[in-house]
C-alpha positions, 0 to 999 in steps of 0.5 A: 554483915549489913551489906550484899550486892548481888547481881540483878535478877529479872524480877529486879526490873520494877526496882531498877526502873524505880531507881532509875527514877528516883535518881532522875528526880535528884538530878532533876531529869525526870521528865526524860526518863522515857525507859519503863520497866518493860524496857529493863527486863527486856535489855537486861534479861533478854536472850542477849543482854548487853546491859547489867546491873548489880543490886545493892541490899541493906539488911535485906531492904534495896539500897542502890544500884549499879548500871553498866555495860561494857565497852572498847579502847581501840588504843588499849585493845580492850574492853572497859566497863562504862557505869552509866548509873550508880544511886544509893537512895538517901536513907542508905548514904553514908554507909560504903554502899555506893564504894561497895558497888564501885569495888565490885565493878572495879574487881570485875574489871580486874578479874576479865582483864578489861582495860578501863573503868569509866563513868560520866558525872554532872559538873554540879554534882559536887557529893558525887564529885568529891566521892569519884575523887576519893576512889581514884577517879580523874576528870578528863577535861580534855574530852566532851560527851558528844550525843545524837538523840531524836530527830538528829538522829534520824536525819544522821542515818537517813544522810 
């Protein structure tokens, strides 16, 4: 097959910081990617990760990623997994990759008895939008993301 996912390892971070870059460039966010390399291989492989990864590989080449973490539902009374990035570069699409990736998070859900899968997605991003719809997902218009960042945040904990 084609196709392995494995999870990542600490020689990963430069691949995943490349990643993280090459979607942030899709998206036109580059200029706040503020992460480096260092900061991934310390999170995800430091003495007490709470982030991780899963690689996606075609034939031996790096293909995507999956980034999550896990979360908590105080109305399920379970933890979740929150995929904060998924990106399968464009010479890889079309091929079941981003779906594959998807699948293998939605069996660990399954496999820990976690109660929810969840994801965030721009409202432009209309590819991304109709794939999320053909694995099952529902938009919750209802909420809206909150976030405190920079300055607001250093003045929210100061008081």
């Amino acid at each position: 097959m084609p196709l392995s996912l494995r999870p990542a390892r600490p020689d990963d971070a430069a691949l995943i910081h490349a990643f993280v870059c090459e979607l942030a460039d899709y998206e036109k966010l580059r200029h706040e990617v503020e992460a480096t390399e260092a900061d991934f291989a310390r999170e995800l492989f430091g003495p007490q990760p709470r982030v991780f990864c899963d690689i996606a590989e075609w034939e031996g080449a790096p293909a995507g990623f999956a980034l999550y973490y896990y979360t908590f539902s105080t109305f399920r009374g379970r933890q979740g997994i929150f995929l904060e990035d998924i990106y399968v570069r464009p010479a890889f699409r079309g091929r079941g990759i981003a779906r594959a990736l998807m699948r293998r998070l939605a069996r660990r859900c399954l496999d820990e008895g976690l109660g929810r899968f969840e994801w965030n997605v721009l409202d432009w991003n209309e590819p991304a939008i109709r794939f999320y719809r053909s694995v099952g997902a529902v938009p919750l218009d209802a909420w809206t993301m909150q976030r405190v960042t920079g300055e607001a945040l250093e003045r929210l904990a100061q008081g």
